[in-house]
N, CA and C atoms as a LAMMPS dump frame, in Angstrom:
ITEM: TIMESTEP
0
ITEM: NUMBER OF ATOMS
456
ITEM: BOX BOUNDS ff ff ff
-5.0000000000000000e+02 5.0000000000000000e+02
-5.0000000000000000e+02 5.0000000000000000e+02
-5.0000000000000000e+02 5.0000000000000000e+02
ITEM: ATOMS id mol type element x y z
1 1 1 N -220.605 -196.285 217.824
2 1 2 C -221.66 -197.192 217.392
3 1 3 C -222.024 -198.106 218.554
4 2 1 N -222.99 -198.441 219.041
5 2 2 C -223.372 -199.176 219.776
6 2 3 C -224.188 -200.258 219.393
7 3 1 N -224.415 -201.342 220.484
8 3 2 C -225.17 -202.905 219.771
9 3 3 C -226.294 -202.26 219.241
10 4 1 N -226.541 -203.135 218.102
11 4 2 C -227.928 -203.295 217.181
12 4 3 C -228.738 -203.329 217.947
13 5 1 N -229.017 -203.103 218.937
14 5 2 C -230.758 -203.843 219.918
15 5 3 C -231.726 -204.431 218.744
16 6 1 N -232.142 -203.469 217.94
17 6 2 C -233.087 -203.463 217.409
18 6 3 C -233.364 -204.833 216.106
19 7 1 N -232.11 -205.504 216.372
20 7 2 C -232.302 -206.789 215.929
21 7 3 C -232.974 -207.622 216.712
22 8 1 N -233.079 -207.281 217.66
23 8 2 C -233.428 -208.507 218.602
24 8 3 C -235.131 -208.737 218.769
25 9 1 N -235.714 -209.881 218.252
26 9 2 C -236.325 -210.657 217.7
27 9 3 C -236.712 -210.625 216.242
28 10 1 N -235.702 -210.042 215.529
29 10 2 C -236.026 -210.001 214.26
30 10 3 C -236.05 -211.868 213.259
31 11 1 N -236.462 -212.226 212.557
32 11 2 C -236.536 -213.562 212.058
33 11 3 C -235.424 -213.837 210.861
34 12 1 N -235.079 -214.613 211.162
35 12 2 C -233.527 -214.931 210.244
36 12 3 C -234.079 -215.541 208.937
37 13 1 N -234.932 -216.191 208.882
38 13 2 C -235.382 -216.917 207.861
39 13 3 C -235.261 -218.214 207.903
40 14 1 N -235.683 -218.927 206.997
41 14 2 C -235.954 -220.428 206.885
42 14 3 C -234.568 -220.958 205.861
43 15 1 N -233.922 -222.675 206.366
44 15 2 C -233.409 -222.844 205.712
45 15 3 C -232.998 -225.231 205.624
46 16 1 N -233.127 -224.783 204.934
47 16 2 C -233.674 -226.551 204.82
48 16 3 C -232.106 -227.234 204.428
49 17 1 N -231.703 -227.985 205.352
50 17 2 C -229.959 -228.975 204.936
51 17 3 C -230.428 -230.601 204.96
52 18 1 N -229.531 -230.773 203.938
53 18 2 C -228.994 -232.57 204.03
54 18 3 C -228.058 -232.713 204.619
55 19 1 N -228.65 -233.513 205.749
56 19 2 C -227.001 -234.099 206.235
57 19 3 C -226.415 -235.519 205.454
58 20 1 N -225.073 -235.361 205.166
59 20 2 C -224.521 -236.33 204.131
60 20 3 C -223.338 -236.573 204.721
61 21 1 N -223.119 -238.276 204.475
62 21 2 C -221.967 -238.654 205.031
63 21 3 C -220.335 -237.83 205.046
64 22 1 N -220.069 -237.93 203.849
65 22 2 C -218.996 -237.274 203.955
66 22 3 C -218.824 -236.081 204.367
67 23 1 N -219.292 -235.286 204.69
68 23 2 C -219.178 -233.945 205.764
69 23 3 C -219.406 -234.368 206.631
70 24 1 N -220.651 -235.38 206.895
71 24 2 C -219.766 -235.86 208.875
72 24 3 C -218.886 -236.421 209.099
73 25 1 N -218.375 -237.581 208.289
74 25 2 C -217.024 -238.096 208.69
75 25 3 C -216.101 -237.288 208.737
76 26 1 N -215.722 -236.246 207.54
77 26 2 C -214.868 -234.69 207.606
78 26 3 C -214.709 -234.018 209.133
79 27 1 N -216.49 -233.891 209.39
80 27 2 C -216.154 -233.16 210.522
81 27 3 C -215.753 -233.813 211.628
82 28 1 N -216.159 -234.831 211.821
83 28 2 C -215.615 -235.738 212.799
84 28 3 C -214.444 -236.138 213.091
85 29 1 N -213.597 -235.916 211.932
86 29 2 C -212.08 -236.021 212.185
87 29 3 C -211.764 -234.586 212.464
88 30 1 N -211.974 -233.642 211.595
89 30 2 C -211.652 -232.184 212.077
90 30 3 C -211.678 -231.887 213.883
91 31 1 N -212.472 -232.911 214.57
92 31 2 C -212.635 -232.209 215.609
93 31 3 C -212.052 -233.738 216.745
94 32 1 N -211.422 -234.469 216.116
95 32 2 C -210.471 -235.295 216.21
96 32 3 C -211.042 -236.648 217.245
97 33 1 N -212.206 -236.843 216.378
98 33 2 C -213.274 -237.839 217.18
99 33 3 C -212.874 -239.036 216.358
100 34 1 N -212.733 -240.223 216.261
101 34 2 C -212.483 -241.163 215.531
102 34 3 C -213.133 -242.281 215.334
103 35 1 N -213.833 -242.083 216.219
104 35 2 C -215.328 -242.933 216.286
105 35 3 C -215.67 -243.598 214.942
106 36 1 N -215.701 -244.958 214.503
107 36 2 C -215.753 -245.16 213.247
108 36 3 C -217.312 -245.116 212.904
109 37 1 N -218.423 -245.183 213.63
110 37 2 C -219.644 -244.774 213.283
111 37 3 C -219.821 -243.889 212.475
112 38 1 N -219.047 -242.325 212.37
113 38 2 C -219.145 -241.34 211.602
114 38 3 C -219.115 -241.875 210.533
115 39 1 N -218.577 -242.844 210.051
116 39 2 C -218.141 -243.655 208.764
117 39 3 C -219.61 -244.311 207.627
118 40 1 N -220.357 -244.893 208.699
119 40 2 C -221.463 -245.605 208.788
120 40 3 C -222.341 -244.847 207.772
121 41 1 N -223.637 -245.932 207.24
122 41 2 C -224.698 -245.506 206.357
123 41 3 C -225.373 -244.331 206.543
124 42 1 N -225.557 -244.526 207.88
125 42 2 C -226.615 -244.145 208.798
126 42 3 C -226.104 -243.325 210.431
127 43 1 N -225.178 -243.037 210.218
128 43 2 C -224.361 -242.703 211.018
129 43 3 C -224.599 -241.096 211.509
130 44 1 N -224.741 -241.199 212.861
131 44 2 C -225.016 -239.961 214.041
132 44 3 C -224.54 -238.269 213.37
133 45 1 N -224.919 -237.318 213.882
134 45 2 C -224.129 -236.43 212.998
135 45 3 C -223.275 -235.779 214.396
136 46 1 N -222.367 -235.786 215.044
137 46 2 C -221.362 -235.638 216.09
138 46 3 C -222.179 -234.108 216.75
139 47 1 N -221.748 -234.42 218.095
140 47 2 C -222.659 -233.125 218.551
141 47 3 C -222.477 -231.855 218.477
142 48 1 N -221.626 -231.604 218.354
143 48 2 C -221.472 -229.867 217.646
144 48 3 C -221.465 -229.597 216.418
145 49 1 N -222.282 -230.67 215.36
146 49 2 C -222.347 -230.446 213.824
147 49 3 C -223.703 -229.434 213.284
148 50 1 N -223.95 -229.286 214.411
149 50 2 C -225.199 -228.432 214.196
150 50 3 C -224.439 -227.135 213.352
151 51 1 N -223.45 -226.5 214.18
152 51 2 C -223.135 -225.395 213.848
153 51 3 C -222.567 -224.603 212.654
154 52 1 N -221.926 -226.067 212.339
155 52 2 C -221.91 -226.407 211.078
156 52 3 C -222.546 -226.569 209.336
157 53 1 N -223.426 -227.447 209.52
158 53 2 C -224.02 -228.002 209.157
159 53 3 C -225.174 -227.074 207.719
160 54 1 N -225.724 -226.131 208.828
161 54 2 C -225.798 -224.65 207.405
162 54 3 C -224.953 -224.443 206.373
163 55 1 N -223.69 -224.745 206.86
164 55 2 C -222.684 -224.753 205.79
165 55 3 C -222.369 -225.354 204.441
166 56 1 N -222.498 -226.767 205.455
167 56 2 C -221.872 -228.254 204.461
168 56 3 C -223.177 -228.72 203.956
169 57 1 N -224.631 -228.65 204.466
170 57 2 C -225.789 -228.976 203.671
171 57 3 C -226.459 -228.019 202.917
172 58 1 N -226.248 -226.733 202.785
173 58 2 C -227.225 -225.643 202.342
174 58 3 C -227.174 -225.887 200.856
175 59 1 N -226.789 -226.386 200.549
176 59 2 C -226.366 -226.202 198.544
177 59 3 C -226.52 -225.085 198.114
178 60 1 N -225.86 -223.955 198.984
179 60 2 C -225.777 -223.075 198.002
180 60 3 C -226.756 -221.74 198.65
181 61 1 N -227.608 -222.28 199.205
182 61 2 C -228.418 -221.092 200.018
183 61 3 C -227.876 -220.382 201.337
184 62 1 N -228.639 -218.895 201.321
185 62 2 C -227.791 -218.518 202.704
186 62 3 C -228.423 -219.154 203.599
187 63 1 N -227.76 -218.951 205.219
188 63 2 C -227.5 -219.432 206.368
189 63 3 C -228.386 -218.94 207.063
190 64 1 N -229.241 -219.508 208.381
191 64 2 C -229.898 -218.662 209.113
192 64 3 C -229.134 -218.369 210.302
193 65 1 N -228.374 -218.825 210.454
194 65 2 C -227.212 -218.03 211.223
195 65 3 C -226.42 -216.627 210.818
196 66 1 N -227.044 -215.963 209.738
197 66 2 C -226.228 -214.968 209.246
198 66 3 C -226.79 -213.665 210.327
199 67 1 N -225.623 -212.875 210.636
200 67 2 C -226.565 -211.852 211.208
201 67 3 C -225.95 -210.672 210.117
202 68 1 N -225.982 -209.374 210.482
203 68 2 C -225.217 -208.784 209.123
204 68 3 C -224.423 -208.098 209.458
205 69 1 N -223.63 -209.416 209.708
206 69 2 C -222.001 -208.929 209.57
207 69 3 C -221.41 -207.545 208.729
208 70 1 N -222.036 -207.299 207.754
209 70 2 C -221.505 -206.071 207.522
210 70 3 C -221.772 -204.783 208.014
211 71 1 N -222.97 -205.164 208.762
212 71 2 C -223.126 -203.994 209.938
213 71 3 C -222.342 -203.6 210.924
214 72 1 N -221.855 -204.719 211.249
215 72 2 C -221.166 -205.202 212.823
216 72 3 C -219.853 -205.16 212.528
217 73 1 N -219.174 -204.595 210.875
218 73 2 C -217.475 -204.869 211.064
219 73 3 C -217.493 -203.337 211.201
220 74 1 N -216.154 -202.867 211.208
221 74 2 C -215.628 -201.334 211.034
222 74 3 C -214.518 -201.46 211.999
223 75 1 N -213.729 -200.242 211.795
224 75 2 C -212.785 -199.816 212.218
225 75 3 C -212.59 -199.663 213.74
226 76 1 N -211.863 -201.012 214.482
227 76 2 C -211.658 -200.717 216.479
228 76 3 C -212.753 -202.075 216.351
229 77 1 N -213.372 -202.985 215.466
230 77 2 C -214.172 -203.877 215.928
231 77 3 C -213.467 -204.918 215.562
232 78 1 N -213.639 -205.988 216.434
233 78 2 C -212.976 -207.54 216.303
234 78 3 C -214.692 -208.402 216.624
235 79 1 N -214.556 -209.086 215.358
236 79 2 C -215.691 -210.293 215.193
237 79 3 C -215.409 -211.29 216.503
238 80 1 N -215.787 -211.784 217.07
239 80 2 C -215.654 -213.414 217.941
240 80 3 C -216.499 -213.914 217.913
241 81 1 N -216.244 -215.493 218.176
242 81 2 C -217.227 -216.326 218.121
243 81 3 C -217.363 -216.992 219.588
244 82 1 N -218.488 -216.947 219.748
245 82 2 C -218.472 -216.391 221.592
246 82 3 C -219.124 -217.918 222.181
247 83 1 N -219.743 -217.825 222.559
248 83 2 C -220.798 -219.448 223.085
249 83 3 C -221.513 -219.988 222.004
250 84 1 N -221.732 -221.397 222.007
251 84 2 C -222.366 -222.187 221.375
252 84 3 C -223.177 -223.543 222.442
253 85 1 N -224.755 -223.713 221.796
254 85 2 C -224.762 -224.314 222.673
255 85 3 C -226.085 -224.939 221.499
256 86 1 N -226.681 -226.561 222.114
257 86 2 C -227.447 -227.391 221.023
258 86 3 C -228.245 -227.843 222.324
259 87 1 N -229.579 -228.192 222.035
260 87 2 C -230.561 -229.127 222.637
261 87 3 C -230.903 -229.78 222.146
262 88 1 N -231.034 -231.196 221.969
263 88 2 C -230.948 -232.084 221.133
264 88 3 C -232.723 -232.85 221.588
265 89 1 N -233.281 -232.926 220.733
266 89 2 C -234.703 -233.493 220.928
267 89 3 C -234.836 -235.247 219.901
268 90 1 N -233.809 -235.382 219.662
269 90 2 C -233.372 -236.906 219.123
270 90 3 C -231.848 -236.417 218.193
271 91 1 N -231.179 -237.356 218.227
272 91 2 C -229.899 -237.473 217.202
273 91 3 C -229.986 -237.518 215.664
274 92 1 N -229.645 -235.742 214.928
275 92 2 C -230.329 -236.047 214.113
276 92 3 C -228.978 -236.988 212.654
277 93 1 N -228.902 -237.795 211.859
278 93 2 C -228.22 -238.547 211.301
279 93 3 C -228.183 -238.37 209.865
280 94 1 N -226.828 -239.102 209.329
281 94 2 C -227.053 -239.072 208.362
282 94 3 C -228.077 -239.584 207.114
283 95 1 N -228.828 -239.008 206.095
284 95 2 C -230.094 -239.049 205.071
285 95 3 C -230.969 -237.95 205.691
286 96 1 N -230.971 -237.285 206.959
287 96 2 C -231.776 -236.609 207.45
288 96 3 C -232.137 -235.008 206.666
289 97 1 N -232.969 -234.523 205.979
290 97 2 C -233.198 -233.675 206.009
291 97 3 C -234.262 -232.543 206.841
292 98 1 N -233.297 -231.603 206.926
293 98 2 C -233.706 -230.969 208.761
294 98 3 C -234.258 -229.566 207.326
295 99 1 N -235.045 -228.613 208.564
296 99 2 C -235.608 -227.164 208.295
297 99 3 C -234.717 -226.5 209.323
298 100 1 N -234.536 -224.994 209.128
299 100 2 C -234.227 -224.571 210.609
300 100 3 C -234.729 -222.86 210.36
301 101 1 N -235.329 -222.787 211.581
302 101 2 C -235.977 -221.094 211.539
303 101 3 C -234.917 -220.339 212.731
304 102 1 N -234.643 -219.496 212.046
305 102 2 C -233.427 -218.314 213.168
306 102 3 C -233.731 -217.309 213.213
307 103 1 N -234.097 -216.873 214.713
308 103 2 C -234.44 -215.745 215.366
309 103 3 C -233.007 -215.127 215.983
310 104 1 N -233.39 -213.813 216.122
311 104 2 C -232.147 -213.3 216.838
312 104 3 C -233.208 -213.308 218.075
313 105 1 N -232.658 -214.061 219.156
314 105 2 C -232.62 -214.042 220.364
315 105 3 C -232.852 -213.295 221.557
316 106 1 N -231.74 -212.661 221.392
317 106 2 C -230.572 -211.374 222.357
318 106 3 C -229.942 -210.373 221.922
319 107 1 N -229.918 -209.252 221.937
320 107 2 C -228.763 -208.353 221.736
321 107 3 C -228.613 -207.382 222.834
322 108 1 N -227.226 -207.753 223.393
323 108 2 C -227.395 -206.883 224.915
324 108 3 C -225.65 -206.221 224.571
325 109 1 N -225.151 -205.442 225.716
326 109 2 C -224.096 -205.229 225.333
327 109 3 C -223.068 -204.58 226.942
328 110 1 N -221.923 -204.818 227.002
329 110 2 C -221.491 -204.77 228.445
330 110 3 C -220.423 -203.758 227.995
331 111 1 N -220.022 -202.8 229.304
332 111 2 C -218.68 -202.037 228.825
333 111 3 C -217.971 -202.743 229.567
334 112 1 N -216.484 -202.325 228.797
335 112 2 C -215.363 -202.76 229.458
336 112 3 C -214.279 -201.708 230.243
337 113 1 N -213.87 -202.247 231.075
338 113 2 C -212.766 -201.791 231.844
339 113 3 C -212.062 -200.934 231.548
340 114 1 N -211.618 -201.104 230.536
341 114 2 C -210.5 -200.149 229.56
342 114 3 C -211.536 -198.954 228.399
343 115 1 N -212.81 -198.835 228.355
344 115 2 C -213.382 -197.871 227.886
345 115 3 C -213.807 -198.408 227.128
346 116 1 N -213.316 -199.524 226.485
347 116 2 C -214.308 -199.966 225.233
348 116 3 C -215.227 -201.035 225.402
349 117 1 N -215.913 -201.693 224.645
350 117 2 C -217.358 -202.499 224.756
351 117 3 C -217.348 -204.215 224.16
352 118 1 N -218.166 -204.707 224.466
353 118 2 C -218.112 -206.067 224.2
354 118 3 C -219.943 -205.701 223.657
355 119 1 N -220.46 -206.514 222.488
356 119 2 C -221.532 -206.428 221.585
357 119 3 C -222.197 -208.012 221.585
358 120 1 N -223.248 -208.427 222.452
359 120 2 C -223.547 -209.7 222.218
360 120 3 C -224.874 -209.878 221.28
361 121 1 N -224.545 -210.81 220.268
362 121 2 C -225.657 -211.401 219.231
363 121 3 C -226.111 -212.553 219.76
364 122 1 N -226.93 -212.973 219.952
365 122 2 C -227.5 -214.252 220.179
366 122 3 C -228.74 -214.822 219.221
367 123 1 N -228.109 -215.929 218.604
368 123 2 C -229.243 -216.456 217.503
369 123 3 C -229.782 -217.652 218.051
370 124 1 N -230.94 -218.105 217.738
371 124 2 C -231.795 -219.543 218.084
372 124 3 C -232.234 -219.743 216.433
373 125 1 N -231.704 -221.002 216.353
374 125 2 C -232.293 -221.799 215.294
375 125 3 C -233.01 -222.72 215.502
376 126 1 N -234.361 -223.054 215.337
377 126 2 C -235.31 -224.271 215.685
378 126 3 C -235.033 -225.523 214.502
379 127 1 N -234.114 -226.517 215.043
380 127 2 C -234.155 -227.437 213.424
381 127 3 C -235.372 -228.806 213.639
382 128 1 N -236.189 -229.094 212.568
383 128 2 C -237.337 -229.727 212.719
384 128 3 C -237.03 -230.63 211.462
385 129 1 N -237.666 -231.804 211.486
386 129 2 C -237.334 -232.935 210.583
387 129 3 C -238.619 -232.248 209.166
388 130 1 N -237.609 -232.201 207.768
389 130 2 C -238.64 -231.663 207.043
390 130 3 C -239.327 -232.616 206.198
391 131 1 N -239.646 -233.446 207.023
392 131 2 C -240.768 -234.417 206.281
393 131 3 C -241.831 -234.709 207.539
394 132 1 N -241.524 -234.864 208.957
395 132 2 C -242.651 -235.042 209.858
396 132 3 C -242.838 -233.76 211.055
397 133 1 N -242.089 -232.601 210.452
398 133 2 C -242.059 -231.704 211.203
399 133 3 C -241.506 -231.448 212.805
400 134 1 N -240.856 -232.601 213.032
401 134 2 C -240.835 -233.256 214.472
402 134 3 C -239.483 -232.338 214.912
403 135 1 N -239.571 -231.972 215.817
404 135 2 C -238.273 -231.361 216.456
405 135 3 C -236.765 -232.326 216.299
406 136 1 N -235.844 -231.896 216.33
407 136 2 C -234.672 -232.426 216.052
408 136 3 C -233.54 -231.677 217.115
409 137 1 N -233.041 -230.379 217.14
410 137 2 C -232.735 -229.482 217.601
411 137 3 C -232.597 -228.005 217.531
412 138 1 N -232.142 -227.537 218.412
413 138 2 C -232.095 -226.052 219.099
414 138 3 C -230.806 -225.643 219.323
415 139 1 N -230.166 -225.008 218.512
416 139 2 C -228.896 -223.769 218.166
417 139 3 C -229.053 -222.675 218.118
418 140 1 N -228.095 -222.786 219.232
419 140 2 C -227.725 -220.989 219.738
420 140 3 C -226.625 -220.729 220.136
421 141 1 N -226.357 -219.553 219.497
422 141 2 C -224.834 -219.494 218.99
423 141 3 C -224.704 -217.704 219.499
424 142 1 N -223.542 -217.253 220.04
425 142 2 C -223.703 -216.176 220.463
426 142 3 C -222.407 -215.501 219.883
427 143 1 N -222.765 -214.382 218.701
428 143 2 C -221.405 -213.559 218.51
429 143 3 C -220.956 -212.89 219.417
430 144 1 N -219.977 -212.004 219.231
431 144 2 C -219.196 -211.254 219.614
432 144 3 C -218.392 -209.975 219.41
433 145 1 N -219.104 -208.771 219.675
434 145 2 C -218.041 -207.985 218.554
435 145 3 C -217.292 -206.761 220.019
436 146 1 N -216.203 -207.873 219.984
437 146 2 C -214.583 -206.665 220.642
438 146 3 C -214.861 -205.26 220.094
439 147 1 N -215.334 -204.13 221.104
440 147 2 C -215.052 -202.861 220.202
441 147 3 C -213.739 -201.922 221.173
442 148 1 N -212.625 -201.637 220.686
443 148 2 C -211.565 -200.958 221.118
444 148 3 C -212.594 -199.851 221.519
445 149 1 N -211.678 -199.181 222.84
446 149 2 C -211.503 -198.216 223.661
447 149 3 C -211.776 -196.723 222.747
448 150 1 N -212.205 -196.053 222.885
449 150 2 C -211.912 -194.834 221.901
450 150 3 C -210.265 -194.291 222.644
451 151 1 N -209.701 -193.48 221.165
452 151 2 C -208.262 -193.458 220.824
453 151 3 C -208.389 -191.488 221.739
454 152 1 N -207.944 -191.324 222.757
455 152 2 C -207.53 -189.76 223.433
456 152 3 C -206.763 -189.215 222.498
């Protein structure tokens, strides 16, 4: 099996989060920041909460970070979670409700040394403030799928 190419610029879909205090303060200790701002009314959402954040605000809807993983598992494949990276066009905070549109990016793929392959996904999420449309940030997040060597 070889990388999906043919994902690549396909559209992830639209997906609209609240950011809410208590999942940033959560995450903010999870990632062992102690900053008591996280605490606050109005308080920053820590900078790698983006990646997150699909998670702890979606109520319930899927993710535009999903790619389809059930394509990408099978037998000799290992999932990873490879680079992450945010552009921040203001700090977006807590009461904020964001949009975010996810494109697949990239899909390229490298061999390895030992015969088997490395599979790169690359997603871009555009997150925009969903009341003035205004940019907020830019997540991109790059899977990974380890594929073992074929077995002689």
């Amino acid at each position: 099996m070889a990388a999906l190419t043919e994902l690549k610029g396909q559209e992830l879909g639209t997906q609209r989060v609240a950011i809410e205090r208590g999942p940033v303060k959560v995450f903010a200790a999870a990632v062992k920041d102690g900053n008591p701002v996280y605490a606050t009314e109005d308080a920053p959402a820590p900078p790698t909460y983006p990646f997150s954040w699909a998670f702890h605000g979606s109520r319930g809807e899927s993710s535009v970070t999903g790619l389809p993983i059930e394509k990408l598992r099978g037998k000799g494949r290992m999932i990873l979670h490879g680079e992450q990276e945010f552009v921040y066009h203001r700090l977006p905070k807590v009461g904020d409700v964001l949009e975010g549109k996810g494109r697949v990016a990239d899909v390229y793929e490298r061999e390895r040394s030992n015969g088997g392959s490395m599979e790169f996904y690359v997603t871009d999420t555009d997150w925009t403030d969903a009341v003035t449309g205004d940019p907020v940030c830019t997540a991109r997040f790059t899977l990974i799928v380890n594929v073992a060597p074929p077995k002689d």
